[in-house]
Every structure is written in C-alpha cells, then in structure tokens.
C-alpha atoms as a printed R data frame, in Angstrom:
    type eleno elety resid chain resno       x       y       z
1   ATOM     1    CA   UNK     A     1   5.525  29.940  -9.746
2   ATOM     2    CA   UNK     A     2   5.868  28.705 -13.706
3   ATOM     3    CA   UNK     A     3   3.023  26.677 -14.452
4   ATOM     4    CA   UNK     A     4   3.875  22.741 -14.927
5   ATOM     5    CA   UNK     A     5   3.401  21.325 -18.434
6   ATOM     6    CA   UNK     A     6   2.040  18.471 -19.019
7   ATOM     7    CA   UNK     A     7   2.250  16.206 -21.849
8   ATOM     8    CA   UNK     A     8  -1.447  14.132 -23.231
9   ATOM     9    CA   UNK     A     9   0.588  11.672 -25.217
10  ATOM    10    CA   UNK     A    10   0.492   9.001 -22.329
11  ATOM    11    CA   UNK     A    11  -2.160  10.435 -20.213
12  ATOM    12    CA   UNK     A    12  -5.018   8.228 -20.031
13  ATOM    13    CA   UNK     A    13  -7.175   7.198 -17.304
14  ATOM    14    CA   UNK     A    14  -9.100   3.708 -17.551
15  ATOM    15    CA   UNK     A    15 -12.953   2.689 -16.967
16  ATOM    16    CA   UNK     A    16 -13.754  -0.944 -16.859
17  ATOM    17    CA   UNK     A    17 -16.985  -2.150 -18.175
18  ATOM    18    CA   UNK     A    18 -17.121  -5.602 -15.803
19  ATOM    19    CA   UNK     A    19 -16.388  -4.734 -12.318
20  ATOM    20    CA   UNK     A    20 -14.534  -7.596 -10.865
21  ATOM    21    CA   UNK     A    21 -16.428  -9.748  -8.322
22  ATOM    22    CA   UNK     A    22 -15.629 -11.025  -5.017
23  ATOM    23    CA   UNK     A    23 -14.075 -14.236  -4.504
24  ATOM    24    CA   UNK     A    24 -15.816 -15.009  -1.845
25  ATOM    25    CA   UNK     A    25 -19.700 -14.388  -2.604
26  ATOM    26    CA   UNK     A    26 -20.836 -17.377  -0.398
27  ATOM    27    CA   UNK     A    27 -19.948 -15.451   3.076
28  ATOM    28    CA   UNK     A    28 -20.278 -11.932   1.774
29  ATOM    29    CA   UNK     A    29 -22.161  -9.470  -0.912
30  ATOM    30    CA   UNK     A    30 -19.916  -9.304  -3.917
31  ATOM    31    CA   UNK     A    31 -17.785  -5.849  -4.160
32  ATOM    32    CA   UNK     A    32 -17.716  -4.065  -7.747
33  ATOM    33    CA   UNK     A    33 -14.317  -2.799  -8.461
34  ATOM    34    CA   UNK     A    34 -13.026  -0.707 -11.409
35  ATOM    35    CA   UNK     A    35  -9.921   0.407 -12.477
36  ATOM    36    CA   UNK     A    36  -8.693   4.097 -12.974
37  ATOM    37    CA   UNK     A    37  -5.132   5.353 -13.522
38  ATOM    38    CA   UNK     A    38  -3.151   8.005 -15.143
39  ATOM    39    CA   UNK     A    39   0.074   7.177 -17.180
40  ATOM    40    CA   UNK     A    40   2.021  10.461 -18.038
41  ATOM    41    CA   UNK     A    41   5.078  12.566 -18.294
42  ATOM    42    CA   UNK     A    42   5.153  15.594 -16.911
43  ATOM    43    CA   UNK     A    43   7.648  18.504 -18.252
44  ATOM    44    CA   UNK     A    44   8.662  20.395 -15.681
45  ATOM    45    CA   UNK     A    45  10.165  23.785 -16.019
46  ATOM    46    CA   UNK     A    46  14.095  22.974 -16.125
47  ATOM    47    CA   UNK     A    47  14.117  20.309 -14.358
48  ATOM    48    CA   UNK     A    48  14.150  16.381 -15.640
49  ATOM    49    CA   UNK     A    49  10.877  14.897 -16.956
50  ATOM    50    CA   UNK     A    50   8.795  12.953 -14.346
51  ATOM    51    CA   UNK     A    51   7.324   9.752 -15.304
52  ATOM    52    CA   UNK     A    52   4.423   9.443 -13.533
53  ATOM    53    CA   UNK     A    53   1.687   6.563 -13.283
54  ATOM    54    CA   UNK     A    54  -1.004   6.096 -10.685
55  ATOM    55    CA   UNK     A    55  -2.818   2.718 -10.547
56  ATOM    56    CA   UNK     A    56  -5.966   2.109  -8.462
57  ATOM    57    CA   UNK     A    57  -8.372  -0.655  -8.180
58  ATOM    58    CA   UNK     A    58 -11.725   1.116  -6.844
59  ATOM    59    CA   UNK     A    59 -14.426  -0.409  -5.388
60  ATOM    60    CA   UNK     A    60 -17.649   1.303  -7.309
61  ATOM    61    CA   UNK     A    61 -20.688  -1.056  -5.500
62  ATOM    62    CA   UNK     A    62 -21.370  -2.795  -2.745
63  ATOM    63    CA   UNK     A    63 -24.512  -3.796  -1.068
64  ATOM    64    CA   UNK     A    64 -23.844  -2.263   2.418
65  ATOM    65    CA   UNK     A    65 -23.477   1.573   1.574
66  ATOM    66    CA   UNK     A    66 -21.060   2.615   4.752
67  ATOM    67    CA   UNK     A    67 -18.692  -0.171   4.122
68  ATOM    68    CA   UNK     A    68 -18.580   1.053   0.159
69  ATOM    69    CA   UNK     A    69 -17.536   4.122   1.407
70  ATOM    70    CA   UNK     A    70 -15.157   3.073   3.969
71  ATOM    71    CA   UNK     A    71 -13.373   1.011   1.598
72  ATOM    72    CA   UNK     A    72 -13.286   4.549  -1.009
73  ATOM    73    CA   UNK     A    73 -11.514   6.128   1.853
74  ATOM    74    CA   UNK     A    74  -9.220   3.637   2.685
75  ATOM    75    CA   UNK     A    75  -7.998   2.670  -0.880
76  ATOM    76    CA   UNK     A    76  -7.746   6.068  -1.843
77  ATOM    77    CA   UNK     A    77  -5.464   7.030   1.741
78  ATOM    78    CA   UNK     A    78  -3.598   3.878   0.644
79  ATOM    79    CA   UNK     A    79  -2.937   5.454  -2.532
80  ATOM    80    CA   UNK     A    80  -1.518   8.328  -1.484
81  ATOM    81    CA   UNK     A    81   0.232   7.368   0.923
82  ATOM    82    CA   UNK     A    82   0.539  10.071   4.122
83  ATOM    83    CA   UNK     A    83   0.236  13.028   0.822
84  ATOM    84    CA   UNK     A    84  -1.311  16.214   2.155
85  ATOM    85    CA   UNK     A    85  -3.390  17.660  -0.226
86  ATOM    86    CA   UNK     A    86  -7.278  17.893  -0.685
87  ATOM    87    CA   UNK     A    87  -8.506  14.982  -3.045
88  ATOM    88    CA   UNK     A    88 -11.859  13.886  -4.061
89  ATOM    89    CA   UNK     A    89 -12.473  10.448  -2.691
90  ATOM    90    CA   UNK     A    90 -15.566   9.609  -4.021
91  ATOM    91    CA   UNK     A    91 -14.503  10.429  -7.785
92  ATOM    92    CA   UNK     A    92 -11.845   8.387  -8.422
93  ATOM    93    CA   UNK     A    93 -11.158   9.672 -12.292
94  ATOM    94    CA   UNK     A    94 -11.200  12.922 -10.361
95  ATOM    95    CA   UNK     A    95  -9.002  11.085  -7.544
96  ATOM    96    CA   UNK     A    96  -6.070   9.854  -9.613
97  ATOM    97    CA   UNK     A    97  -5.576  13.052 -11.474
98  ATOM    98    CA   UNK     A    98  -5.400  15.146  -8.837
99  ATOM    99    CA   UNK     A    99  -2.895  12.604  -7.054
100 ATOM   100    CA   UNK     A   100  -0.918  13.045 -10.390
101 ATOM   101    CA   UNK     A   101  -0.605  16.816 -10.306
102 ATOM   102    CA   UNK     A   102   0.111  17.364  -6.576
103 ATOM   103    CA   UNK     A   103   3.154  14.957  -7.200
104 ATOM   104    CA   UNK     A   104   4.097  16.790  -9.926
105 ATOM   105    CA   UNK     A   105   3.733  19.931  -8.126
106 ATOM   106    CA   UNK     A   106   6.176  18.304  -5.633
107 ATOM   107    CA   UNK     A   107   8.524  17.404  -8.073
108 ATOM   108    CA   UNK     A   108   8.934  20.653  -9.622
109 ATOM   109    CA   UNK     A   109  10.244  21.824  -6.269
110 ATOM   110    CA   UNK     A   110  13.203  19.174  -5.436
111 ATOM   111    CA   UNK     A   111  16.570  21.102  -4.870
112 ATOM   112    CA   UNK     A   112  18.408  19.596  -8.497
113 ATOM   113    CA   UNK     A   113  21.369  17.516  -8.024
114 ATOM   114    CA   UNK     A   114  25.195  19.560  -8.746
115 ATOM   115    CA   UNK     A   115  25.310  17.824 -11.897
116 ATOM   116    CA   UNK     A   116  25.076  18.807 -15.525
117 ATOM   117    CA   UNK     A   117  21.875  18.992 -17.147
118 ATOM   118    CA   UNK     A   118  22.775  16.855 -19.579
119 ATOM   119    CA   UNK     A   119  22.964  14.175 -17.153
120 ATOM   120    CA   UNK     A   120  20.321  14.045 -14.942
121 ATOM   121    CA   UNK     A   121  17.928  11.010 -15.534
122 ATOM   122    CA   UNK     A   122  14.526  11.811 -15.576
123 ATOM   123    CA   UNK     A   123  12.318  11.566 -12.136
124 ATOM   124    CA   UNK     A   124   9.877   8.608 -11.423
125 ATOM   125    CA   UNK     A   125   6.701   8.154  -9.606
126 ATOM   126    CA   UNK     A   126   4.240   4.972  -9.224
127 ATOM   127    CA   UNK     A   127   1.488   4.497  -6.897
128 ATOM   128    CA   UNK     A   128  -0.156   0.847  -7.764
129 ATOM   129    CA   UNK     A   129  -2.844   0.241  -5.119
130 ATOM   130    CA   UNK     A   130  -4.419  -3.501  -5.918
131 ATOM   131    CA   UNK     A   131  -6.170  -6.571  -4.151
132 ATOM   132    CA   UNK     A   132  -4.004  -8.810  -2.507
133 ATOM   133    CA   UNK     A   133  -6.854 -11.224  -0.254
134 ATOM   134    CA   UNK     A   134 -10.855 -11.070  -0.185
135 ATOM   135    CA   UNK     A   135 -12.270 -13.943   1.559
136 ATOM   136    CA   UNK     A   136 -14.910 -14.836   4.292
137 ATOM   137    CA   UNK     A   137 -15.815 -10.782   5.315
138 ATOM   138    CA   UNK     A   138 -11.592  -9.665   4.752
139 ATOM   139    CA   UNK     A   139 -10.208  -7.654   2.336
140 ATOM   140    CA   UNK     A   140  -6.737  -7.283   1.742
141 ATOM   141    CA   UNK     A   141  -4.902  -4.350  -0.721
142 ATOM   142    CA   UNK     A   142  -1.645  -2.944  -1.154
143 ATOM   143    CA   UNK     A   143  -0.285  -0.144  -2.533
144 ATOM   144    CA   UNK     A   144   3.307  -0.286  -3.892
145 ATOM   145    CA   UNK     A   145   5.357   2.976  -4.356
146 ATOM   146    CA   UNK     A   146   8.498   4.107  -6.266
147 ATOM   147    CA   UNK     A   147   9.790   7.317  -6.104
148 ATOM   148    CA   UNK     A   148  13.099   8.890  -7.672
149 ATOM   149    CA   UNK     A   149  14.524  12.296  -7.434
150 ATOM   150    CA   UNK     A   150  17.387  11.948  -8.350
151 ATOM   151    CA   UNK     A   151  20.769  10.396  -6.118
152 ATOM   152    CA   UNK     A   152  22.266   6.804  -6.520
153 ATOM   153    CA   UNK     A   153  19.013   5.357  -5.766
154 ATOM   154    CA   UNK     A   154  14.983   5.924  -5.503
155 ATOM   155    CA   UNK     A   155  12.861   4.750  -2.809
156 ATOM   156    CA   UNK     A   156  10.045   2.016  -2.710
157 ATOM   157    CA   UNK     A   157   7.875   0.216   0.225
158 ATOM   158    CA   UNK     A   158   4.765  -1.767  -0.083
159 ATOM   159    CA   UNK     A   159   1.840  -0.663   2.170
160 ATOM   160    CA   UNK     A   160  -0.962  -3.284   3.118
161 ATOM   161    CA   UNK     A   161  -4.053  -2.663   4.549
162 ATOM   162    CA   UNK     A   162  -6.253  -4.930   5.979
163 ATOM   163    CA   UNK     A   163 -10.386  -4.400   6.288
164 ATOM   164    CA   UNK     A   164 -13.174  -6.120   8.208
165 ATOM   165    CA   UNK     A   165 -16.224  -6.129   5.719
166 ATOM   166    CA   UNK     A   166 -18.674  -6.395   7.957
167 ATOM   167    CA   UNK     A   167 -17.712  -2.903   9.530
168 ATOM   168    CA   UNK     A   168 -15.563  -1.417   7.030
169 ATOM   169    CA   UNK     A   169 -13.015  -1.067   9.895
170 ATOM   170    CA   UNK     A   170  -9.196  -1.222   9.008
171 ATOM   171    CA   UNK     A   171  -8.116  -3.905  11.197
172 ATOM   172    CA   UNK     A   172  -4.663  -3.638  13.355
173 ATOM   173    CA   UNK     A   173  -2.579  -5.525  15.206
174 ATOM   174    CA   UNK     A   174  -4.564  -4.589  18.189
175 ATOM   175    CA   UNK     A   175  -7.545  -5.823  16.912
176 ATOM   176    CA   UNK     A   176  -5.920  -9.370  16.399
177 ATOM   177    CA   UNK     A   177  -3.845 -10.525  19.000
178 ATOM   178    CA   UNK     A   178  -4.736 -10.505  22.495
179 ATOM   179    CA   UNK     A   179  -1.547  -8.418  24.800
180 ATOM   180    CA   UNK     A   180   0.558 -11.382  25.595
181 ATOM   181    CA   UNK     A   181   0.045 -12.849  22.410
182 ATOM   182    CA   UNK     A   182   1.425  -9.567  21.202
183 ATOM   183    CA   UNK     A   183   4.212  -9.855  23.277
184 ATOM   184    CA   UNK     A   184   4.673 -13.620  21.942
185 ATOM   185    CA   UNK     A   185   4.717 -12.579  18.529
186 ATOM   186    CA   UNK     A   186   7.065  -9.989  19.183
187 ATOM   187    CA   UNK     A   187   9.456 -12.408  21.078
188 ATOM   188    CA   UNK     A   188   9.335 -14.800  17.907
189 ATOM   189    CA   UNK     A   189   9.913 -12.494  15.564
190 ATOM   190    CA   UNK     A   190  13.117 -10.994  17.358
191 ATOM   191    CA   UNK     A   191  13.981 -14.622  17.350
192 ATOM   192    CA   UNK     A   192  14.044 -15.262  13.866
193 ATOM   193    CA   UNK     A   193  15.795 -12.253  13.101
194 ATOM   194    CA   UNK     A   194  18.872 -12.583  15.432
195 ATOM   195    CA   UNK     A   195  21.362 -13.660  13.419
196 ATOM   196    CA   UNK     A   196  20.456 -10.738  11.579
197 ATOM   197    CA   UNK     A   197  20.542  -7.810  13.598
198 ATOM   198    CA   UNK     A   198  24.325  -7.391  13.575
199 ATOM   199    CA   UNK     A   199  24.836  -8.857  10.017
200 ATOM   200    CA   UNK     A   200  22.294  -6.164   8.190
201 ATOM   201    CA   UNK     A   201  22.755  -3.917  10.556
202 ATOM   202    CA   UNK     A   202  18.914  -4.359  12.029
203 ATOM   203    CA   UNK     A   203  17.301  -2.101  14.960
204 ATOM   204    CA   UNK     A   204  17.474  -4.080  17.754
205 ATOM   205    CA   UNK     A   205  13.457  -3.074  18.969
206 ATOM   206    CA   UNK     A   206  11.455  -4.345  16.594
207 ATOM   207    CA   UNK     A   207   8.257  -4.839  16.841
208 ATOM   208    CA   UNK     A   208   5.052  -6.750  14.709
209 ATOM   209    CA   UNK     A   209   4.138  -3.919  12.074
210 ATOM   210    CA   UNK     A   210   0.599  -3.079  11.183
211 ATOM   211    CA   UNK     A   211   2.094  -3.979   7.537
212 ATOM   212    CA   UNK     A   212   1.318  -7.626   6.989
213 ATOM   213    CA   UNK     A   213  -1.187  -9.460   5.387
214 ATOM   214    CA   UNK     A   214  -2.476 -13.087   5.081
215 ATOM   215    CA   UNK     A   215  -0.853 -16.120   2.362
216 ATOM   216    CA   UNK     A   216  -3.370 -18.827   1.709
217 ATOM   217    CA   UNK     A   217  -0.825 -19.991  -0.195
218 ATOM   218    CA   UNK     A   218   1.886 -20.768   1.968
219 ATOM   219    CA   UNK     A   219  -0.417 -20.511   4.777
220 ATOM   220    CA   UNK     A   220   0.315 -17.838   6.892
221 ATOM   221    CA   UNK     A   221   0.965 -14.276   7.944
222 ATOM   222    CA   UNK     A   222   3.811 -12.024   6.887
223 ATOM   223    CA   UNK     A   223   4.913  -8.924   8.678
224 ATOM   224    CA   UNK     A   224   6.266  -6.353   5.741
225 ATOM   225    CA   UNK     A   225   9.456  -4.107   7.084
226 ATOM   226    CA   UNK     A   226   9.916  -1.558   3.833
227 ATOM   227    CA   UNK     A   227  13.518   0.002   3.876
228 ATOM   228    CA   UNK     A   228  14.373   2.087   6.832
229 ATOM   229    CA   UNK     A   229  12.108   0.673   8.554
230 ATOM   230    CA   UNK     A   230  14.398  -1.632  10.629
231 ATOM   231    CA   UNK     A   231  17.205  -1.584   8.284
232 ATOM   232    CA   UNK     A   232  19.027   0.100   5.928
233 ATOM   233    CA   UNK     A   233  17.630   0.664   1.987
234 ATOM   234    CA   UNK     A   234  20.131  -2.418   1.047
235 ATOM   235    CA   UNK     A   235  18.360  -4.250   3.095
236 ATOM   236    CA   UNK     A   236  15.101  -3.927   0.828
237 ATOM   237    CA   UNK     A   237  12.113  -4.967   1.748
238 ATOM   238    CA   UNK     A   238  12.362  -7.495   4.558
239 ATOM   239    CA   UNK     A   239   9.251 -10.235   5.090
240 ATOM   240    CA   UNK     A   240   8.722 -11.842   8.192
241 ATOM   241    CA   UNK     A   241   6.626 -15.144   7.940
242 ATOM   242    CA   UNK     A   242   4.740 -16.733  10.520
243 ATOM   243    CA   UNK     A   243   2.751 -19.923   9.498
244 ATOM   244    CA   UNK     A   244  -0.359 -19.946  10.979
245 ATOM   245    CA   UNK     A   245  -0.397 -22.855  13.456
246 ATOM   246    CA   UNK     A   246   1.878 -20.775  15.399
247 ATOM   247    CA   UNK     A   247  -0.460 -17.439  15.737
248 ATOM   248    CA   UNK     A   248  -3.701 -19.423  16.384
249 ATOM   249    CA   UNK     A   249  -2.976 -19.781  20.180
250 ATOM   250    CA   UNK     A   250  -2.272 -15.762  20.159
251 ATOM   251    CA   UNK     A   251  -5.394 -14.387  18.543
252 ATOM   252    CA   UNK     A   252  -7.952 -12.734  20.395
253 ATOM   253    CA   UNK     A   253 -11.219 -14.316  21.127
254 ATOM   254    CA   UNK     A   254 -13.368 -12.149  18.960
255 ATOM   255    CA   UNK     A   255 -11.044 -11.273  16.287
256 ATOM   256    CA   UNK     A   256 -12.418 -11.272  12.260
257 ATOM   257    CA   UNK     A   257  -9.194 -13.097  11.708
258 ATOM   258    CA   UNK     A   258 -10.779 -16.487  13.110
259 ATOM   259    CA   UNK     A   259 -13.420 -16.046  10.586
260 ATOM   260    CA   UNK     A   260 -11.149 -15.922   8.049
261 ATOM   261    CA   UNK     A   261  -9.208 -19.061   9.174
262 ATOM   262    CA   UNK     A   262 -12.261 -20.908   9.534
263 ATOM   263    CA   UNK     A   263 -12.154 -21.128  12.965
C-alpha cells in the first residue's frame, strides 16, 4: 500500500494550561479538563485532499480515580464513534493522532467517484467531542461528526452521552424510566410526531433513543434522531422535546436523574 502523506502546515495538537472546572463543585469534586486536537490535511495518493480535524475536551483529574478513568474511556469511544482500531485512551495527544491517521487510512481506500479529477472536491472529516451539562453528580458530552467522501452530500449526527459521577456509569434509558414509563414516553413521542410520519416519510416504530440529553434552559429533555435514523438525510437531525413536568411521573425511583432535578 503507498504510504499516506501528510502535510505539518495545519497539524497542531493543543495543551491547556487551566483545566476547566466543574460547574457544579458544591455537590461534586471538580473535574480537570484539557483540550487536545489535530487540525490537518492529509494528501492522499491520487485521491482528493482530506481535511481532517479532531476536537476533544479530556478530562485530565479528578478526585475519584475509577470515575477519571471511566470518563477517559467514554469520551474517547464518543470520539470515535463505533471506529475499530487500537487507540491509546489514556494519552489523549497520543489519542487524537492516532484517530487522525486511521481516518485517513480509511479515506485513502474509498472507491473515487466516475468523475474527472479535476473535479472532485476534497474529502472532510470532524470529530468535536465537548461538554454539553455537568451538574449535581451528571455529566453530559457530545460528539458531533461530519464526514464527506464524495456524492451530493456528506453525512453528520450528534452523539450524546450521558454519565453518573458518582459511578462513572453511562446512564441509559433503562436506567431512567421505570417499564411503563418507558412505554409512556414512547406513546408521547409517537404522538407528537404523527403528523409527521407520512409527511417526512418517518418509520412508523420509533422508539425513545439513548441519544438525548438534559436543557436547563428550556427545561427539559430532548431525544436526538440523527439522519437515517427514523428518517431520511433531508430530514436532518430531528429533536424531540419533552419538558420535564411531563417525565417526572415516569422516572424510576432510584434514578441519578432525580438528583439532578432536585428532586
């Protein structure tokens, strides 16, 4: 196989001095992030240049040593997204540029499009894995990804994860609702969407996602569909919002969620 080039000029990978603190350092231990990325283009061997950038906020201390490592894991998963290669999780300079050449590596093995040389665009990649939510014991982060190959169009989701900090545990829609609040939630949601499902052209069996995460703001929690999910790419991203009042009744009795709506 012909070795991949790469080009320095916009390669650069990013040490803070001040790790950000946590906003909530009345409930919990503050967490130490730092941020790391690579910005580059790759020149692959005949075949369009890939602009490639991997972002990563990267938690570097916190005072319960399991959960620190937990959240490495899970940021870093988040980051790359269902990719299988071998990374380095606990060296996240190490981490990002390792991310950066398997994708490459991927790249420089896409079939080409039957069009002339000329007039192929270059190829895209971005992985940008930031904090959405920490507050009483939850953490919140999502990684948004873009990805182009060529064709009329590139694809991009949004990918949220969810963490209780006092186990480090990735928290899903299991560990939330009780069953028949499940089954509520899913009853509501197929509600909402109704007009919908023949208009967008919608799956008719959808369910609540494991994609959501929690708005202070507006007060409430929003189920994330990324394209193809439940409907075509024109579709986009499709958010499903559920204001609180209505998913207090559902929750289970034990659930981390009640600590973070003060209940």
């Amino acid at each position: 196989m012909k070795k991949i080039f790469v080009s320095l000029f916009c390669l650069s990978i990013l040490f803070s001095c001040q790790p950000q603190q946590s906003k909530d350092a009345v409930y919990q231990d503050p967490i130490g992030f730092e941020r790391f990325f690579v910005d580059s283009i790759y020149f692959l061997p005949q075949r369009p240049n890939l602009e490639l950038q991997i972002f990563i906020y990267y938690p570097v201390n916190y005072a319960d040593a399991a959960v620190l490592d937990s959240l490495q894991r899970l940021m870093t998963a988040s980051a790359t997204q269902g990719a299988d290669f071998e990374y380095d999780y606990q060296n996240p300079a190490r981490f990002v540029q390792q991310f950066a050449d398997y994708q490459a590596g991927i790249f420089s093995r896409y079939e080409l499009p039957d069009v002339d040389a000329g007039m192929l665009h270059p190829s895209a990649y971005t992985s940008d894995t930031d904090i959405v939510l920490n507050h009483n014991g939850i953490l919140c982060f999502v990684t948004s990804i873009f990805h182009y190959a060529g064709g009329a169009h590139g694809y991009y989701g949004e990918f949220f994860t969810n963490v209780d900090l006092k186990t480090g545990r990735k928290l899903a829609i299991k560990d939330i609702f009780s069953q028949s609040g499940e089954e509520t939630l899913t009853a509501t949601i197929r509600e909402m969407i109704a007009d919908d499902l023949s208009n967008y052209n919608l799956v008719s069996e959808i369910k609540p996602t494991n994609n959501f995460y929690f708005d202070f703001e507006d007060e409430g929690v929003v189920f994330v569909y990324n394209p193809y999910e439940i409907a075509p790419h024109s579709s986009g991203i499709i958010d499903i919002y559920i204001p609180f009042d209505e998913i207090v009744p559902l929750l289970l009795p034990d659930t981390p969620i009640k600590r973070l709506l003060g209940l």
